[in-house]
LUMDO-678767 format. One line per 5 residues: number of its first residue (from 1); their letters; for each residue x, y, z of N, C-alpha, C, O. Coordinates in steps of 0.2 Angstrom, whole numbers, plus 5000, padded with zeros to 4 digits. Each point is the difference from the previous one (the first is absolute). Layout:
BEGIN
NUM) A) X Y Z X Y Z X Y Z X Y Z  ...
REM end
This chain:
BEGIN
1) XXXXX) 5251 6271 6732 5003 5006 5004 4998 5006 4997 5000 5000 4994  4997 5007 5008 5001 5007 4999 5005 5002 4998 5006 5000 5002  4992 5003 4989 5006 5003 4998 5002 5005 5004 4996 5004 5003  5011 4997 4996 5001 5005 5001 5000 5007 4993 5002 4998 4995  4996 5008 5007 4997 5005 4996 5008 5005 5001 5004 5001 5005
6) XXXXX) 4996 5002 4986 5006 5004 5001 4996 5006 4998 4995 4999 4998  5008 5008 5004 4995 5007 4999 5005 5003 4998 5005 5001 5004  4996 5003 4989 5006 5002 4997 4999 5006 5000 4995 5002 4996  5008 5004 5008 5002 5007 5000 5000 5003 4993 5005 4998 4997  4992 5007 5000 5000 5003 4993 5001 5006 5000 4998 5003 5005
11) XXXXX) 5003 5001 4990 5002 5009 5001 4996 5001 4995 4996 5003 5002  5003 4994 4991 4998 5002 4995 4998 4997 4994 5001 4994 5000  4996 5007 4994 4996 4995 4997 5005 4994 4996 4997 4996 4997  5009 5005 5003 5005 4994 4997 4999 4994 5005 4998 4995 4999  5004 5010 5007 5000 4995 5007 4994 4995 5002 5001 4994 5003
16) XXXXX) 4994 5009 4996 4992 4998 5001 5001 4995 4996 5002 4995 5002  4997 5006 4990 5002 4995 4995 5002 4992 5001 4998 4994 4999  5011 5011 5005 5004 4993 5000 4997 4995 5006 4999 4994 4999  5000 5009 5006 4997 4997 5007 4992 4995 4998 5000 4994 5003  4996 5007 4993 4995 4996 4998 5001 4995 4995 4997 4995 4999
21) XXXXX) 5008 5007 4997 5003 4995 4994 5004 4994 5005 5000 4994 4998  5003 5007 5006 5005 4995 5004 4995 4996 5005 5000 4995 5003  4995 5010 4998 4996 4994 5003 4998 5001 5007 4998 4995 5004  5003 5014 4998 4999 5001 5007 4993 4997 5002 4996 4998 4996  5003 5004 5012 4996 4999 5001 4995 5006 5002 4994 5001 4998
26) XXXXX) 5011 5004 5006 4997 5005 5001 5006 5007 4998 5006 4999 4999  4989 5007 5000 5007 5005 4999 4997 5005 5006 4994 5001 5002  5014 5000 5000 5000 5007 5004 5000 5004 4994 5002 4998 4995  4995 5010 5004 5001 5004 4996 5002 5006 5003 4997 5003 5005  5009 4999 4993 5003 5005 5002 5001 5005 4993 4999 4999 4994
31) XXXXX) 5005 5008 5013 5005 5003 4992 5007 5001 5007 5000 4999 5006  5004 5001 4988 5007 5003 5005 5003 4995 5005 5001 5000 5006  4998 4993 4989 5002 4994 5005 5009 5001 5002 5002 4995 5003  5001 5011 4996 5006 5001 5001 5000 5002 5007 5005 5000 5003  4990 5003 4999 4998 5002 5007 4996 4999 5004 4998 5003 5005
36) XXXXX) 5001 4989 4993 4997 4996 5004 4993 5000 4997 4998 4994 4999  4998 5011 4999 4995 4999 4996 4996 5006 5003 4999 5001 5006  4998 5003 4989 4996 5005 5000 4992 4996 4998 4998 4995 5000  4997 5012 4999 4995 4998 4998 4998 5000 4991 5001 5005 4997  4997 4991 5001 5000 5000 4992 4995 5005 4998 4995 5001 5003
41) XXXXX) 5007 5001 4991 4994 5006 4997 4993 4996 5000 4998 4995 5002  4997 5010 4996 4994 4997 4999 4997 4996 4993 4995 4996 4999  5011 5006 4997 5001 4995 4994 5002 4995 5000 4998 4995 4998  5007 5005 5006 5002 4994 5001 4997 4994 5003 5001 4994 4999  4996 5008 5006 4994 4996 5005 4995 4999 4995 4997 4994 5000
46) XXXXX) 5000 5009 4995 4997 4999 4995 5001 4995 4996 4996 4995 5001  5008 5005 4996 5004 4994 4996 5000 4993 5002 4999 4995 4997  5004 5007 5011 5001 4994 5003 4993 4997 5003 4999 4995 5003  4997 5008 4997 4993 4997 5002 4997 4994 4994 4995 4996 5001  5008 5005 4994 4999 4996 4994 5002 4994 5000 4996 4996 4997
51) XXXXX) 5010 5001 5007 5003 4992 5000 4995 4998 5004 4996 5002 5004  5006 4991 4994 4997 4996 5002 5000 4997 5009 4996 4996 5003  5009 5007 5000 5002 4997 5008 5001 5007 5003 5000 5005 4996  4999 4995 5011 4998 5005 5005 5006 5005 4998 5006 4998 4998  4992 5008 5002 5006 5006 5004 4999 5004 5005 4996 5004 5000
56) XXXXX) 5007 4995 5003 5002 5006 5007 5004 5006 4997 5005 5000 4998  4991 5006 5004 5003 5007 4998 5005 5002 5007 4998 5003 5005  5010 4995 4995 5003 5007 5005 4996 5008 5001 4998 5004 4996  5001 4995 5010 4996 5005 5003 5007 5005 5003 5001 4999 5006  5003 5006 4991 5004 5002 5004 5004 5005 4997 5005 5000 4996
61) XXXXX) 4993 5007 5007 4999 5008 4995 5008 5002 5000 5000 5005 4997  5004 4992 5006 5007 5003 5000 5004 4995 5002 4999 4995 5002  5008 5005 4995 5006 4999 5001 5002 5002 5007 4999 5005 5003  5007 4989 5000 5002 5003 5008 4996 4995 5004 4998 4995 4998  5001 5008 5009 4998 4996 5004 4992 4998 4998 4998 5002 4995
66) XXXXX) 4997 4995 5011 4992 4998 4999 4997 5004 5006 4994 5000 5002  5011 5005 5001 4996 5005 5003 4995 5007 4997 5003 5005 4999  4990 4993 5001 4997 5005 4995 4996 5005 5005 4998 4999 5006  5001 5007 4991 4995 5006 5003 4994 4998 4998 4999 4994 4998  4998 5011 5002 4991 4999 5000 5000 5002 4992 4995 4998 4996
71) XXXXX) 5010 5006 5002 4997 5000 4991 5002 4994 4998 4998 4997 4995  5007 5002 5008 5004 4994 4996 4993 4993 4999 4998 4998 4995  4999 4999 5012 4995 4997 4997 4994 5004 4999 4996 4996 4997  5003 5009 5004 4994 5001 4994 5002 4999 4994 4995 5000 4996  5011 5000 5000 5002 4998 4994 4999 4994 5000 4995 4998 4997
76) XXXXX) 5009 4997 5007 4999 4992 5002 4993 4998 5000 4999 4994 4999  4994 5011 5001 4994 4999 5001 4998 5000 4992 4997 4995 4997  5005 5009 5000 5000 5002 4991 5001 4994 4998 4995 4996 4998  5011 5001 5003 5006 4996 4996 4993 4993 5002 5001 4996 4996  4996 5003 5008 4999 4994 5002 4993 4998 4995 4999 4995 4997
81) XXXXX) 4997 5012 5004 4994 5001 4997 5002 4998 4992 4997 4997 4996  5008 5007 5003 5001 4998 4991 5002 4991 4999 4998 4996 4995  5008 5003 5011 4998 4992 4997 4994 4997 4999 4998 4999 4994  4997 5001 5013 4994 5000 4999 4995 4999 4994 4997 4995 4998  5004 5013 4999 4997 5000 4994 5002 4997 4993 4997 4997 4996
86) XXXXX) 5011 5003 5006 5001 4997 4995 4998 4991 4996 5000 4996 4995  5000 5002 5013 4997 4993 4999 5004 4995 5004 4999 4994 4999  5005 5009 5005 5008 4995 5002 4997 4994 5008 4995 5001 5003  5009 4996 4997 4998 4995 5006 5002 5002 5005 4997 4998 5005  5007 5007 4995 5001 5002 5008 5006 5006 4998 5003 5003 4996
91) XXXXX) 4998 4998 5011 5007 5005 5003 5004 4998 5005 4998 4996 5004  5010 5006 4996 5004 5000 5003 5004 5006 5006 5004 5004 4998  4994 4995 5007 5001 5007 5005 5004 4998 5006 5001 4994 5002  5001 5013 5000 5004 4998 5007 5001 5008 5002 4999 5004 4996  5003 4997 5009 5003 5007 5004 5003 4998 5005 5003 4995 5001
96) XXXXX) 4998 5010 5002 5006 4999 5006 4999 5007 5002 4998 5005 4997  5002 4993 5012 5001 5006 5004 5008 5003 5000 5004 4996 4997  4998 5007 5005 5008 5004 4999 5005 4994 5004 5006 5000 4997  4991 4995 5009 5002 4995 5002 5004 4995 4998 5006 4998 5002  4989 5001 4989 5001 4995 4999 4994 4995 5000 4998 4996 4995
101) XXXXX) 4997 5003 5013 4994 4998 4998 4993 5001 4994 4999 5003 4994  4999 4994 5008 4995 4998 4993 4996 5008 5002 5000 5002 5006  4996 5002 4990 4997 5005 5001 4991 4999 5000 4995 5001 4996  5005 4996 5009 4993 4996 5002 4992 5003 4997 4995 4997 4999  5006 5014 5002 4995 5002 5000 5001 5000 4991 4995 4998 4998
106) XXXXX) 5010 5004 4998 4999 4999 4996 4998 4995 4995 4996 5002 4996  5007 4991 5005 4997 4996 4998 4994 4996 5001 4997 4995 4996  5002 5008 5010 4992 5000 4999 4994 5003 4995 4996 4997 4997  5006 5010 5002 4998 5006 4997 4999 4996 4994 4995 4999 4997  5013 4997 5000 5000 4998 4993 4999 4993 5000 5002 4997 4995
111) XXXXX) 4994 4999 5010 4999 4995 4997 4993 4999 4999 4997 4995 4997  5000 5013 5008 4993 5000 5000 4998 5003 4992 4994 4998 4998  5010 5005 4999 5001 5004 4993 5000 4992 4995 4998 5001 4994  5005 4994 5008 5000 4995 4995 4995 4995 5001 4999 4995 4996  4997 5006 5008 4994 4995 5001 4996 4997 4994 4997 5003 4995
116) XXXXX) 5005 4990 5006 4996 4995 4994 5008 4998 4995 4999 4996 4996  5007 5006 5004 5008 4999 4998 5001 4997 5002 4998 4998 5005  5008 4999 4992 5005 4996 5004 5005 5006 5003 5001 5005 4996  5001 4993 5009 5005 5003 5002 5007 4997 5004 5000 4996 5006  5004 5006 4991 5006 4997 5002 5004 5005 5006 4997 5005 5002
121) XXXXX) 5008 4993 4999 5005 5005 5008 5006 4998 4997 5001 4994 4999  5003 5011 4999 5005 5002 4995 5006 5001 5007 4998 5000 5006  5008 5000 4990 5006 4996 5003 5001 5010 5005 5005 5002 4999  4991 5002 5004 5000 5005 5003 5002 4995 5007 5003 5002 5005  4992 4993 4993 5001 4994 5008 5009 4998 5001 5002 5000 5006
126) XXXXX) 5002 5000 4990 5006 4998 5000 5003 5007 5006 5006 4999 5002  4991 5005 5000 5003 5003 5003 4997 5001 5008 5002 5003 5005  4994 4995 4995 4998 4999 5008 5004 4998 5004 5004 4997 4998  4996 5003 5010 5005 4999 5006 4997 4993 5001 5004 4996 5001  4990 5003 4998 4996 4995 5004 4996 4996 4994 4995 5002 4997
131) XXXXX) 5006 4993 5001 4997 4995 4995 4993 4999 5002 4995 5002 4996  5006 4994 5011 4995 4996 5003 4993 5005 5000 4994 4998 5000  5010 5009 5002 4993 5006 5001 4996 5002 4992 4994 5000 4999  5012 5002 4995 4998 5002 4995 4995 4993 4996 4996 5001 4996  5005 4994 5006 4993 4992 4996 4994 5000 5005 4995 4998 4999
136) XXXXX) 5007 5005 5006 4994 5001 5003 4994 5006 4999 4994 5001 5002  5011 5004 4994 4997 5007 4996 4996 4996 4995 4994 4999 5000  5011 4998 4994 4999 4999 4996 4993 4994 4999 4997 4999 4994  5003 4999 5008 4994 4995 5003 4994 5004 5002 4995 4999 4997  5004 5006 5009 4995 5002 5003 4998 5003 4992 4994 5001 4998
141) XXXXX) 5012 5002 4998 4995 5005 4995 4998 4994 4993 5000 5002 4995  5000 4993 5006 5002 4997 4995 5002 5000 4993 4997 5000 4995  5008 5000 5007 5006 4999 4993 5000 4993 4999 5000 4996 5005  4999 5002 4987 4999 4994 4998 5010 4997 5001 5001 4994 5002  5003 5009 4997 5007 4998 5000 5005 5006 5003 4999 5006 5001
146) XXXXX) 5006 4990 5001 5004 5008 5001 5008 4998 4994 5002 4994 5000  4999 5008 4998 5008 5002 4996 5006 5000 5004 5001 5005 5004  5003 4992 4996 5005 5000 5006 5005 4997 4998 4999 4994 4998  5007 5009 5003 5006 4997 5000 5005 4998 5006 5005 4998 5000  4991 5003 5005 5001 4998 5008 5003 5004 5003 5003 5000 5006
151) XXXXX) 4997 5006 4989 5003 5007 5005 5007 5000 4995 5002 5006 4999  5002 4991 4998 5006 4998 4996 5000 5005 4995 4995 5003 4998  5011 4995 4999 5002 5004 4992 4995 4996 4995 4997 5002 4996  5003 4991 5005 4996 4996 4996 4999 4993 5004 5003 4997 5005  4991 5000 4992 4996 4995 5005 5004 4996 5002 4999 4998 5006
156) XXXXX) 5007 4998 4989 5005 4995 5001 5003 5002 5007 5001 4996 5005  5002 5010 4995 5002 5001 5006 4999 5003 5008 5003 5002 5005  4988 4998 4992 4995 5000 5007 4998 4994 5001 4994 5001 5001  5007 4993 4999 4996 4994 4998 5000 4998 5007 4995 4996 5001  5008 5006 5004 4998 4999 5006 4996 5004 5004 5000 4999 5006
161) XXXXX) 4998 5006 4992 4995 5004 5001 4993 5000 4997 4995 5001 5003  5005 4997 4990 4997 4996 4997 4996 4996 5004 4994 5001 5002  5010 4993 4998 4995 4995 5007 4998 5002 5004 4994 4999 5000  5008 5003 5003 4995 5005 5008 4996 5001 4998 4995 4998 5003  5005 5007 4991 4993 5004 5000 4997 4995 4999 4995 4999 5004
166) XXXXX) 5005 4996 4990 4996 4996 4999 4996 4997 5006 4994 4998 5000  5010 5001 5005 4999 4996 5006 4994 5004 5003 4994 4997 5001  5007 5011 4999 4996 5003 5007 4993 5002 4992 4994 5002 5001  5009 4996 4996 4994 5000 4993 4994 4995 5002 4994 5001 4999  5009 4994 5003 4996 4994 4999 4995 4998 4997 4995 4997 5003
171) XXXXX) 5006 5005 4990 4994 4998 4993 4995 5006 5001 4996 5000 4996  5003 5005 5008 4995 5004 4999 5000 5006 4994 4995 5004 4999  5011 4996 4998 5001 5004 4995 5006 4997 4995 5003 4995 5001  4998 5008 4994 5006 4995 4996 5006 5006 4999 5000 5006 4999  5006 4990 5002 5006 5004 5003 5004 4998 4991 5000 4994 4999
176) XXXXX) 5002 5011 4996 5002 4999 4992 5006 5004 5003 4999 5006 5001  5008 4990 4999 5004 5001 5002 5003 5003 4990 5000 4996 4995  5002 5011 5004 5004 5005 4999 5007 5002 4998 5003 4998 5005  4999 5005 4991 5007 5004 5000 5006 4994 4997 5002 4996 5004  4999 5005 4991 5006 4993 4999 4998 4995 4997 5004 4996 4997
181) XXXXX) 4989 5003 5004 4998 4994 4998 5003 4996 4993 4998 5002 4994  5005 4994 5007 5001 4999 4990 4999 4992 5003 4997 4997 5005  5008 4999 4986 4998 4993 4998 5005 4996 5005 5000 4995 5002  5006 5010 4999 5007 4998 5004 4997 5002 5008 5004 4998 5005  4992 5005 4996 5000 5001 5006 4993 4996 5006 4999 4999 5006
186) XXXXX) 4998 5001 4989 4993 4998 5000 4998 4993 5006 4995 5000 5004  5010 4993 4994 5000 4996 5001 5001 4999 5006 4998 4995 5003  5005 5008 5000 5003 5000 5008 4995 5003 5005 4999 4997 5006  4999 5010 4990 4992 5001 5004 4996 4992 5003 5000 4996 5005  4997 5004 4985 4996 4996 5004 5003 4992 5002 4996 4996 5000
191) XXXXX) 5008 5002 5001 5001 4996 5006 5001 5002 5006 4999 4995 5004  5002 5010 5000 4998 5005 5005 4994 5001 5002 4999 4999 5006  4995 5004 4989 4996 5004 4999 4994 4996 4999 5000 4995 4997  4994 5008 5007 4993 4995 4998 4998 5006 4996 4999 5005 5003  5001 4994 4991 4996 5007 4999 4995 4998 4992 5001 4995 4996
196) XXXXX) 4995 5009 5004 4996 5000 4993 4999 5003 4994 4996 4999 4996  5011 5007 5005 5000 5006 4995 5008 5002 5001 5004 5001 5004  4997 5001 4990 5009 5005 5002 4999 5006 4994 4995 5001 4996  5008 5002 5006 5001 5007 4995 5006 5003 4997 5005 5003 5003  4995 4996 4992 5008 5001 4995 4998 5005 4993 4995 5000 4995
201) XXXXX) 5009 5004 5007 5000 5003 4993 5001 4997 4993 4998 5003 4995  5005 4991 5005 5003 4996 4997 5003 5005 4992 4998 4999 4995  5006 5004 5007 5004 5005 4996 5008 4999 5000 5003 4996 5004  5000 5008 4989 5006 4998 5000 5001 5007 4998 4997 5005 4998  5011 4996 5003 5000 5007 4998 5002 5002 4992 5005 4997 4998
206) XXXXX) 4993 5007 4998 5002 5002 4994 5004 5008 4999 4997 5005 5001  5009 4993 4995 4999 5008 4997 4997 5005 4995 4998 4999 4994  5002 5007 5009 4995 5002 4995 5003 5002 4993 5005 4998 4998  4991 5005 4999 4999 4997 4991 5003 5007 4997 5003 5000 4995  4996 5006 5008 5003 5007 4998 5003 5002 5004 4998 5002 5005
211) XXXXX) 5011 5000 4994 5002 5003 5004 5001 5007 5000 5004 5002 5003  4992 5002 4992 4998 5006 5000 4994 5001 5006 5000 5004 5004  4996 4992 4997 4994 5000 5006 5004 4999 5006 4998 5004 5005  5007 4992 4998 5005 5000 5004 5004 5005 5002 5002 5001 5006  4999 5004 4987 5004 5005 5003 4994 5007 5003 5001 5005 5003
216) XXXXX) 4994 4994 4994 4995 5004 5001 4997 5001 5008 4998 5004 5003  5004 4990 4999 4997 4997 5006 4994 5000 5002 4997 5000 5006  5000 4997 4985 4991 4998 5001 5000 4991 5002 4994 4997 5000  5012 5000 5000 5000 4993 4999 5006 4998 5005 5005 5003 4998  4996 4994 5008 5007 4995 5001 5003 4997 4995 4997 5000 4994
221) XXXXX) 5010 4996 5007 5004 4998 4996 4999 4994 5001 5005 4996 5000  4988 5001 5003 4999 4993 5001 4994 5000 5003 4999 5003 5005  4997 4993 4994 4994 5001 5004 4997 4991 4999 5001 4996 4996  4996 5003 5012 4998 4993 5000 4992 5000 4996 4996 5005 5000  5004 4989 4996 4994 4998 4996 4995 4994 5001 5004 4996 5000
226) XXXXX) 4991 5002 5000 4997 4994 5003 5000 4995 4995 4999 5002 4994  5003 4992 5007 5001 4997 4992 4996 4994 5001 4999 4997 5006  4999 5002 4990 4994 4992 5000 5003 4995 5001 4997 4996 5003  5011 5002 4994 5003 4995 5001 5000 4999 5009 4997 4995 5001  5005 5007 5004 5002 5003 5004 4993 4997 5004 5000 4995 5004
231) XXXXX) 4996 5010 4992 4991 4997 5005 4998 4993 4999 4996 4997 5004  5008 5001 4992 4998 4993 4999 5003 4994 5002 4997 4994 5001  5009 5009 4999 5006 4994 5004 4997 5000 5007 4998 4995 5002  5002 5010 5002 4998 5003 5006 4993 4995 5003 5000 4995 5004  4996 5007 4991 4992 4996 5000 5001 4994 4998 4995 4997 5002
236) XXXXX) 5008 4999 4996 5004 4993 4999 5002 4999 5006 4996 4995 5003  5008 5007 5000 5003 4999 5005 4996 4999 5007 5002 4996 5004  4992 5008 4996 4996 5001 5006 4996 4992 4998 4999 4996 5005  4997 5003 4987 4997 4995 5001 5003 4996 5000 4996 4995 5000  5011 5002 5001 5004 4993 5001 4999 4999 5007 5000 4994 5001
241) XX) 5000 5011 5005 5000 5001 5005 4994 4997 5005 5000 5000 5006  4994 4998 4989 4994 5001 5003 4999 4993 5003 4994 4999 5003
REM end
C-alpha cells in the first residue's frame, strides 16, 4: 500500500530540528505560525535547505486575509526567488479576490515565478463559495496538492467536505487534509479519507521560561512548540494505516 506522508509546519530552527528528528516527511517552513504562517527569513530557508527531506517555503507577506496588491506580490515574487536560491523543493501559495474566490490572475503571476518548484495551494482555498471551481483553478495552474481543512475550524470537522473535494479531485492532484490534525484526531480522517499526505504542526503548548520577557511583551505566556515525540507518534500512526 502507499504510505501515507506527514509534512510538519515549522516557525524556527528548534522546530525544524524537532520535525526531522521525529521523522517528518516533509516541512512547511514558516514564521508566525500563530497567524497561520508567514513567510520565513532567508536564514531560515538557508538552514532548512540543509535537511535531508523536501521544504516548502510559506509564500505570504502579511498577516490577515490572502487578498494582495501588486507590491505585495512583487514581494511574494522576492520571497519565492530566495526559496529558490536557497535550495528548497518548493513553495506554498494562495490569494483570494475580496469574494473569497481564488485570485486567479494572481496566482498565475506566482506560479509562473515558481516554475521548476513544487508548489502547493494553502488553506486561502478554505474560503471560497465554490469547491468544485477553486480544484479546477488549482489544477489548470498546477498545484501539486492543495491544504484544506474543508472549509472548517479543523479538518475533523470538515471531513465531509473533505470527501467531496476529494471526489470532484479525482486523483488529479492530492488533497493533505490540515488544521487539528493530531494522534487523537487522525484516525477517524483516515477511515473517511483516501488520502496520501496530512499536515500537523505536531506541537504542544509550553510556557515561557522568563517572565520578565512576558511582562515586556517580547514573549506570550505560552507559546506552541513542535516536539519530536509528537512527530513520531503521528508518523507511527499514519505507517500502521498503510
Amino acid at each position: 500500500m502507499t504510505d501515507i506522508l506527514l509534512e510538519v509546519c515549522v516557525e524556527d530552527a528548534a522546530g525544524l530540528a524537532a520535525a526531522v528528528a521525529g521523522g517528518a516527511d516533509r516541512i512547511e517552513l514558516c514564521s508566525a505560525l500563530s497567524v497561520g504562517g508567514l513567510t520565513p527569513s532567508a536564514g531560515l530557508m538557508a538552514l532548512a535547505a540543509k535537511v535531508a527531506i523536501p521544504v516548502y517555503a510559506m509564500i505570504r507577506p502579511h498577516a490577515g486575509d490572502f487578498v494582495f496588491r501588486a507590491d505585495d506580490l512583487d514581494i511574494m515574487c522576492g520571497d519565492i526567488d530566495a526559496a529558490r536560491s536557497a535550495g528548497l523543493a518548493g513553495v506554498v501559495l494562495g490569494a483570494s479576490l475580496a469574494d473569497g474566490r481564488l485570485d486567479v490572475a494572481a496566482l498565475e503571476h506566482l506560479s509562473r515565478r515558481a516554475n521548476g518548484l513544487g508548489i502547493t495551494l494553502h488553506r486561502a482555498f478554505d474560503l471560497v463559495p465554490d469547491f468544485a471551481e477553486a480544484v479546477e483553478i488549482a489544477v489548470t495552474l498546477g498545484f501539486e496538492r492543495i491544504l484544506t481543512s474543508g472549509g472548517a475550524r479543523t479538518a475533523a470537522e470538515g471531513i465531509e467536505a473533505l470527501a467531496e473535494i476529494i471526489r470532484l479531485v479525482n486523483g488529479r492532484l492530492s488533497i493533505m487534509p490540515g488544521s487539528g490534525v493530531t494522534i487523537d484526531t487522525v484516525g477517524g480522517m483516515l477511515e473517511r479519507l483516501a488520502v496520501n499526505e496530512v499536515h500537523s504542526s505536531c506541537s504542544r503548548s509550553e510556557p515561557a521560561k522568563d517572565d520578565r520577557l512576558v511582562s515586556l511583551g517580547f514573549v506570550a505566556s505560552s507559546a506552541r512548540m513542535t516536539n519530536a515525540g509528537l512527530v513520531r507518534a503521528l508518523k507511527a500512526r499514519l505507517d500502521a494505516a498503510r
